[in-house]
C-alpha positions as CSV (number, residue, x, y, z in Angstrom):
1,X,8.7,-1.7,16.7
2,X,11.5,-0.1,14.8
3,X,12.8,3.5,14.4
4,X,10.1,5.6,12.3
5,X,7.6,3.2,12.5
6,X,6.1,4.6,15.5
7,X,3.4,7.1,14.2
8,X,2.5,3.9,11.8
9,X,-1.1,2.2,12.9
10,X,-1.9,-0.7,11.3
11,X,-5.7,-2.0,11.8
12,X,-6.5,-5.2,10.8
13,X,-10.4,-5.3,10.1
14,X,-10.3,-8.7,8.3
15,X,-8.9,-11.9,10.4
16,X,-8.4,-13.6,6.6
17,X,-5.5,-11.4,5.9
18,X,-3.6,-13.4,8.5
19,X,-4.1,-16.7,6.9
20,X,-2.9,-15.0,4.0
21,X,0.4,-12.8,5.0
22,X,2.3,-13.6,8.2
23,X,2.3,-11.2,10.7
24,X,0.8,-8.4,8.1
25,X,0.2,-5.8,10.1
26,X,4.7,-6.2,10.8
27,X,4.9,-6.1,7.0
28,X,2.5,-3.4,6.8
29,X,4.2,-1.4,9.1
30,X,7.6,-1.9,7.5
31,X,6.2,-1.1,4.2
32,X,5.2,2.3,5.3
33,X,8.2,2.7,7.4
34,X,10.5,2.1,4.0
35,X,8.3,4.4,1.8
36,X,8.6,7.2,3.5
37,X,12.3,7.2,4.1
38,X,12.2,6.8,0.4
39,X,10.3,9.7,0.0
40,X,12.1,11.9,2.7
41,X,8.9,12.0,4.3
42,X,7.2,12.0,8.2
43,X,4.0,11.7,9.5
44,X,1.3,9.5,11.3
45,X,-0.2,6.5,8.8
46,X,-3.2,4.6,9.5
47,X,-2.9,1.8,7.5
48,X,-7.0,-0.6,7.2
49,X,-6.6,-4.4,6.5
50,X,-9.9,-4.9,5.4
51,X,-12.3,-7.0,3.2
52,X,-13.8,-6.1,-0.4
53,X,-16.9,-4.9,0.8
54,X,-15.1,-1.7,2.9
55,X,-12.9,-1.1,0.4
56,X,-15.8,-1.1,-2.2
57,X,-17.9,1.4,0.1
58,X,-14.7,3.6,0.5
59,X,-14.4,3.8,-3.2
60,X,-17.9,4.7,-4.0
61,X,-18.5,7.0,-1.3
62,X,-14.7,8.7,-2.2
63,X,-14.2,8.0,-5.8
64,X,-17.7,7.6,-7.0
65,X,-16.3,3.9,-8.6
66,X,-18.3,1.4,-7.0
67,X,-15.8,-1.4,-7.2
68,X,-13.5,-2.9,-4.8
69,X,-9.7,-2.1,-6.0
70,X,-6.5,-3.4,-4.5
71,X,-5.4,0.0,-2.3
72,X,-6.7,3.3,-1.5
73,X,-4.9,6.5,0.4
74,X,-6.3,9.4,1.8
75,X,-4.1,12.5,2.0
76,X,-4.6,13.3,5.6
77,X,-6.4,16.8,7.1
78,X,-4.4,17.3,10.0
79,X,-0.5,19.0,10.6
80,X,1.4,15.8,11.8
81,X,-1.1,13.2,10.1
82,X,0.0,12.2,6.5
83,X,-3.0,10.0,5.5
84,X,-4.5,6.6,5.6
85,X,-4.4,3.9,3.1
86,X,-6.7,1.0,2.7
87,X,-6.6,-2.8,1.6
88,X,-9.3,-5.1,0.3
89,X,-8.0,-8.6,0.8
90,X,-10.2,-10.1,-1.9
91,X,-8.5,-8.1,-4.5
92,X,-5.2,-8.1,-3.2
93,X,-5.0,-12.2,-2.8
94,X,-6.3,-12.5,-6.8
95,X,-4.3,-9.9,-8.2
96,X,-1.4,-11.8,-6.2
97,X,-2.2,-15.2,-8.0
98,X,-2.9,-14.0,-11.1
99,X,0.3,-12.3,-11.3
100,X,2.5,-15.2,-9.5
101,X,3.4,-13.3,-6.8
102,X,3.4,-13.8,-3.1
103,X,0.7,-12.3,-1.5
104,X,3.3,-10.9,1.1
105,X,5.1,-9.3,-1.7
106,X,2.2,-7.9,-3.2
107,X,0.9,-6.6,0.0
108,X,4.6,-4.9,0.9
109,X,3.9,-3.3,-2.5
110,X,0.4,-2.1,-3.0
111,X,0.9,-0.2,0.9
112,X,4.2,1.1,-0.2
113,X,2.5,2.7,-3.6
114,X,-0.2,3.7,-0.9
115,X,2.2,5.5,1.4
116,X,4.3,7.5,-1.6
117,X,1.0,9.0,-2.9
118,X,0.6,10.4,0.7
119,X,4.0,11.6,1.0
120,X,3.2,13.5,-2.7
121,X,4.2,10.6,-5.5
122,X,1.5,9.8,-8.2
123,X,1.8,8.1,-11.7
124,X,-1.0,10.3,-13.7
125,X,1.7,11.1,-16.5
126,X,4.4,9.1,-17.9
127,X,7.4,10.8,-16.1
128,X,5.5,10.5,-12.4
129,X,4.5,7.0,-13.3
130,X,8.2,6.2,-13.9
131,X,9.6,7.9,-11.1
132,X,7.2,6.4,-8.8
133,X,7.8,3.0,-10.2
134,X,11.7,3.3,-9.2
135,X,10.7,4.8,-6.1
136,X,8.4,1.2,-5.1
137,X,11.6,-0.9,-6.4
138,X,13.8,0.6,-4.1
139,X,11.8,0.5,-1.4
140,X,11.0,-3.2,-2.2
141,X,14.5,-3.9,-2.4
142,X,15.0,-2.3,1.2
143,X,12.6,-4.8,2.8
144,X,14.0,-7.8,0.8
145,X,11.2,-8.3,-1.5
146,X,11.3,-8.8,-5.3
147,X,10.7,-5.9,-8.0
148,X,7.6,-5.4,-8.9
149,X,8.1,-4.2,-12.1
150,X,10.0,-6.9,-13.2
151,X,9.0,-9.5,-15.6
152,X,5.7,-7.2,-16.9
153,X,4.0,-7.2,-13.3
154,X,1.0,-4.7,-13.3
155,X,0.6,-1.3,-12.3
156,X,-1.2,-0.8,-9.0
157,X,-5.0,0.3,-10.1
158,X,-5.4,2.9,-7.7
């Protein structure tokens, strides 16, 4: 494990995420790591590698949207404890073809977006969503991944 990635748990719920991404729960880890150096940030992450149908029950019983969608975070209730983020690999592997994009790289992204909304990013208005979106390209670019932003890719739908 590398330095700051040691309050960073990584559960993987769903063995089909590791015919999809090698070693995610490393990338995961990284990706959370990255963010929230980004953001100037510390805390404990819990970060669920999951399947559609938890992510879709997390969502409805959270949102009240009773959908699957690609990433989740929940702002954590405890001093120390920054929140936990959630990924439904279903979603995440189709948005990832659809788009072209490795579904390594799209992972590294969507739990990066997850871990800057705990450490107090969001993209509700224009200027946020902008400053968020620089915030995920520089972290992308710290783990060696491309831009997500590049070329028209989509917005995270969280």
């Amino acid at each position: 494990m590398q330095s700051g990635e040691a309050g960073i748990t990584v559960v993987l719920a769903t063995q089909g995420w590791r015919a999809t991404v090698p070693q995610p729960e490393a990338l995961a880890r990284r990706a959370v790591a990255a963010a929230l150096r980004e953001a100037g940030a510390e805390g404990a992450v819990t970060v669920l590698l999951t399947d559609d149908a938890e992510v879709k029950r997390l969502n409805t019983g959270h949102r009240d949207k009773a959908k699957p969608t690609n990433v989740l975070s929940f702002p954590g209730g405890l001093p120390g404890h920054l929140g936990d983020i959630a990924l439904a690999l279903g979603v995440v592997r189709r948005e990832a073809r659809e788009a072209g994009r490795r579904p390594a790289d799209h992972l590294a992204h969507l739990v990066a977006h997850g871990a800057l909304h705990l450490a107090g990013h969001d993209h509700l208005e224009a200027g946020e969503a902008r400053r968020m979106e620089q915030a995920e390209a520089r972290v992308m670019r710290r783990l060696g991944r491309p831009n997500p932003w590049k070329e028209g890719r989509g917005r995270p739908a969280t």
